[in-house]
Each structure stands twice: as structure tokens, then as C-alpha cells.
N, C-alpha and C positions, 0 to 999 in steps of 0.2 A: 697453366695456359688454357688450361679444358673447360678447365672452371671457369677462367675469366670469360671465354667466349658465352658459356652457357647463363652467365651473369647478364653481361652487354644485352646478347637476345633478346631474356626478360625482362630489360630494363625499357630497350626500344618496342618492346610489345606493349606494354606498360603505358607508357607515352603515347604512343599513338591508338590506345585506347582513351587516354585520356582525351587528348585531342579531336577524337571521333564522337564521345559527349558532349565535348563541348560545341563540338560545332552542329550536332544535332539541336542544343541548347539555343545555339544562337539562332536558328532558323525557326526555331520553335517562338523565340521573342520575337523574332520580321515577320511571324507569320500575320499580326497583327497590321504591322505594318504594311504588310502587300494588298492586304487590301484598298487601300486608298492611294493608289500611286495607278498611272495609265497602264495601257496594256504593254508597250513596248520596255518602259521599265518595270516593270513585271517580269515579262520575258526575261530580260538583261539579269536581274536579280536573280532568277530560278537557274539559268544557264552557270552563272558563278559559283551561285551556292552549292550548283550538281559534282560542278568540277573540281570544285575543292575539295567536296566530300571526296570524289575518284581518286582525287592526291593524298590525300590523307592514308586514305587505304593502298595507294602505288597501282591503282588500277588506270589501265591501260586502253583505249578505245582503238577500235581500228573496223572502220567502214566501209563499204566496195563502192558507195555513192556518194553525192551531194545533196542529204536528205533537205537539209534547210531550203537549198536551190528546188528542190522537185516540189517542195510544199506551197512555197509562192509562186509557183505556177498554176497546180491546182488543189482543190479539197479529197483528200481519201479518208475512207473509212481502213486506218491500218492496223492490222493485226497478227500480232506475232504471238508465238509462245510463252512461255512462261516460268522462270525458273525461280526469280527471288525479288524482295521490295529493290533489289539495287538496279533491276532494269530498268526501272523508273527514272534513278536517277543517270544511268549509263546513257538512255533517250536522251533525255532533257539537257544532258554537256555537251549536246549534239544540235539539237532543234528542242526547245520548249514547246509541246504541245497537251493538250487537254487529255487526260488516262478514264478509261471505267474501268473502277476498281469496286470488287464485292463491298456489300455495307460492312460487314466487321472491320476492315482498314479503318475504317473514321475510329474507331475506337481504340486505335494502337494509341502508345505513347507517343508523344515527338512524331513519327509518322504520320500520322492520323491525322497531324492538327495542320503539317505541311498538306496535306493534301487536300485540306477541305480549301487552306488558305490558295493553293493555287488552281481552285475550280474543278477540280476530281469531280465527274458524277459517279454516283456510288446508284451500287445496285443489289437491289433486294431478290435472288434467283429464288425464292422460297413462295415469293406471293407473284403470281401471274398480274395481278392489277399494276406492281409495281416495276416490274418488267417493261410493261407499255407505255408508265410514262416515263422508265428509262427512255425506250425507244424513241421518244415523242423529243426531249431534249436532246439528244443525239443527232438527230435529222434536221429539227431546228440548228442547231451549231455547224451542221456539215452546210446547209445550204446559206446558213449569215456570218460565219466565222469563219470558220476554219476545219482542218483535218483532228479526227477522233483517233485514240490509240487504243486497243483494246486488247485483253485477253482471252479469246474463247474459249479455254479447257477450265474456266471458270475456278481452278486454284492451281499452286503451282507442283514442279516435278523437278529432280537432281539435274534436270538436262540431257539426259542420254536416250529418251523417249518423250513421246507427244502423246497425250491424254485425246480421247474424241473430241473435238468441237461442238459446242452447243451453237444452235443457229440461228436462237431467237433474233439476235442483233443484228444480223446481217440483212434482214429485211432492213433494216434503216438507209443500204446503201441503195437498195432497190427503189425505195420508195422516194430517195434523194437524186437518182440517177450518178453518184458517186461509183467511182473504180474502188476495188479495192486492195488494198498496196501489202502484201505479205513481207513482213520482216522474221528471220532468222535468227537468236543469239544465244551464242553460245559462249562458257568462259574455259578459259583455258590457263596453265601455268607450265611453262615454260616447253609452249607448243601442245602440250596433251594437258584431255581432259580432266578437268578436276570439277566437283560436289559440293566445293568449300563455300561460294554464294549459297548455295542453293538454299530455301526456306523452307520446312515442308513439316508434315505431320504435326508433334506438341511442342516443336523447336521453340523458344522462346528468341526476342530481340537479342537478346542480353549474348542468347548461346549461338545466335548465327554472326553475330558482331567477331566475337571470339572464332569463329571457326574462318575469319576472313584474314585477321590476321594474323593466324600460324602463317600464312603464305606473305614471302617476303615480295612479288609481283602478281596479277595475276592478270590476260590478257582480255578484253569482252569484246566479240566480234560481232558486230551486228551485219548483217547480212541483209540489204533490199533486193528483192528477188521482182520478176516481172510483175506488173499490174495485171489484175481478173480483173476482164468486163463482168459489169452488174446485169446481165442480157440473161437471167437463167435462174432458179426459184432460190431463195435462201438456204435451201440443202444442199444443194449441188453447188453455191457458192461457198460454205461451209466444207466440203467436202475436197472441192477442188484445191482451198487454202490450204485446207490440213495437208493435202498431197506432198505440194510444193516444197512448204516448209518442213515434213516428213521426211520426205529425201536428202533436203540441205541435213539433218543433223545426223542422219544413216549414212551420210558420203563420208 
């Protein structure tokens, strides 16, 4: 009986690795395709394709807000922490919005290719020229598009702590007159914290894929915490973020 169970497990590990290729596969083939289709099916396709992936893996979302409702009201410049590529897709089964993601992402496998195809601007922290004309597309999209998603601790962490925020980019809210909308997220399995997303140090794809499915659920709580007015230098909005969202993952 021990054995069978211990079989079954690896069989449905198995499978749903499988299945976690392949559907990484397929989006790596639409990512062609999403280019040339409008923005609202665009959106619709990135929303689907997030939350399948979520299904695939038995992940779970659970929001304190109506982020979709607060976004078509106004533009922010939002910025949460950071734990793993899967917060990317945890957002996006939520609301589809625009991410900066460091330039090494464009070069992931499958990853990479989804991200260039749904409009990532990628950033170069190494060269200060390329920083500015981050900033410069940023502010463009906040004042003619739409809300930006960011990372400020500029790579990620297991989730139990927050890295200092960099602050170049928060001038963009400044110079946009955009709020800026601090998100929260954290994962959990079966109420307490777990590591298992998490991406970090020489982890490869391959080994954080596997490290998600040992876990038979696991729960991603994204947390919208109040709007910072932009009334105050890019440090101190930088500082005041990290606070906020500081304290939500200390509570």
C-alpha cells in the first residue's frame, strides 16, 4: 500500500511536469502570435495562459482588492517585492499589466521569449545610460497607456525578508505625477510559509519547476496595501514603499 501511494505521487509529479512544458511550449509558440492581435486580446490571452499555468501547478490566488477595477480608474507606478518568475504570472491571472524585468529575463528559455512577447521592458542596472531610457519608456506608458509593475530590490529573495530598494525608477512616478500602488506577495502552503516558488541564487528553471511541485497546493497572496503620493524626492518614495511592504511580510 506504501508503495502504491509512493508510485501514484511520482506518477502525478511526473504528469504535471509534463504538462508544465508543455504549456510553457505553447506559449512560447503564441508568443509569435501575440504580437499581431490588439491589445484587449492580448490582455485576454496573457490572463488565460497565467491561470492555467497557476492550475497546472494547484496554485491558488487570493487578493484583499479589485486590482483590475483600481487599474481602470487610474495609472500607477506599482511595486512589490519579489520572490520568483511566478509572480509574474500570479499578477497577470489577475490583471495583465506591463513588468520591468532586469535584461537577463529576455534571455531565459520559454520565459524570456513570453516576456518580450507581452511588452516587458527590460533593464540594464549595470549601464546608468540605460537606466534613463528605461525611465524614459516608463513614464511614456504611465502617462499614454497604462500602470507599470515593478521590482525594486532589483533580483529576488525566498520571501521572508525584503532586499533595500533602488530608487532610480521611482522618479518616473515623479516626473509622471502617478501614485504609487505598493503590492505585497507572499506564498504560503497550507497557511504557513513556504520557499518552494522562490527563484534565487544558481537555481536553474528546471530546479525551481521541481521545487514547486513537491507541493501538492500552495496559496499566493497578493496584498494591495494604500497608495504613496508622489509629493516627495524618489528616496523617500523608495523608502516609504519598502516600509509598507516591510511590515506586511514581518506581520
Amino acid at each position: 500500500m506504501i508503495v502504491e501511494k509512493v508510485w501514484r505521487r511520482m506518477f502525478t509529479k511526473l504528469i504535471k511536469f509534463i504538462l508544465i512544458i508543455s504549456h510553457l511550449v505553447i506559449g512560447t509558440c503564441c508568443a509569435l502570435y501575440i504580437l499581431y492581435i490588439n491589445n484587449i486580446q492580448k490582455k485576454y490571452f496573457i490572463e488565460w495562459w497565467s491561470s492555467r499555468l497557476l492550475q497546472i501547478f494547484n496554485v491558488k490566488t487570493i487578493i484583499n482588492k479589485d486590482l483590475k477595477k483600481m487599474l481602470s480608474k487610474k495609472n500607477y507606478l506599482i511595486v512589490s517585492n519579489h520572490i520568483s518568475w511566478l509572480d509574474i504570472f500570479a499578477i497577470n491571472s489577475i490583471c495583465p499589466v506591463i513588468f520591468v524585468s532586469k535584461y537577463s529575463v529576455s534571455k531565459w528559455p520559454f520565459i524570456g521569449w513570453l516576456a518580450k512577447a507581452t511588452d516587458t521592458i527590460f533593464i540594464d542596472r549595470n549601464k546608468i545610460s540605460k537606466i534613463k531610457e528605461t525611465t524614459i519608456k516608463i513614464e511614456n506608458y504611465l502617462e499614454t497607456k497604462g500602470s507599470i509593475f515593478m521590482f525594486p530590490e532589483g533580483t529576488s529573495t525566498d520571501g521572508q525578508s525584503l532586499l533595500p530598494f533602488k530608487s532610480n525608477l521611482f522618479q518616473s512616478a515623479i516626473n509622471t505625477n502617478s501614485d504609487i500602488l505598493p503590492i505585497g506577495i507572499q506564498y504560503q502552503n497550507k497557511k504557513k510559509f513556504t520557499s518552494a516558488p522562490s527563484y534565487i541564487g544558481e537555481m536553474s528553471l528546471i530546479d525551481s519547476v521541481l521545487n514547486l511541485i513537491k507541493l501538492d497546493s500552495i496559496d499566493a497572496k497578493i496584498t494591495i496595501l494604500t497608495p504613496i503620493s508622489k509629493d516627495c524626492s524618489r528616496k523617500l518614495l523608495a523608502k516609504k514603499t519598502y516600509q509598507k511592504i516591510s511590515n506586511l511580510i514581518k506581520s
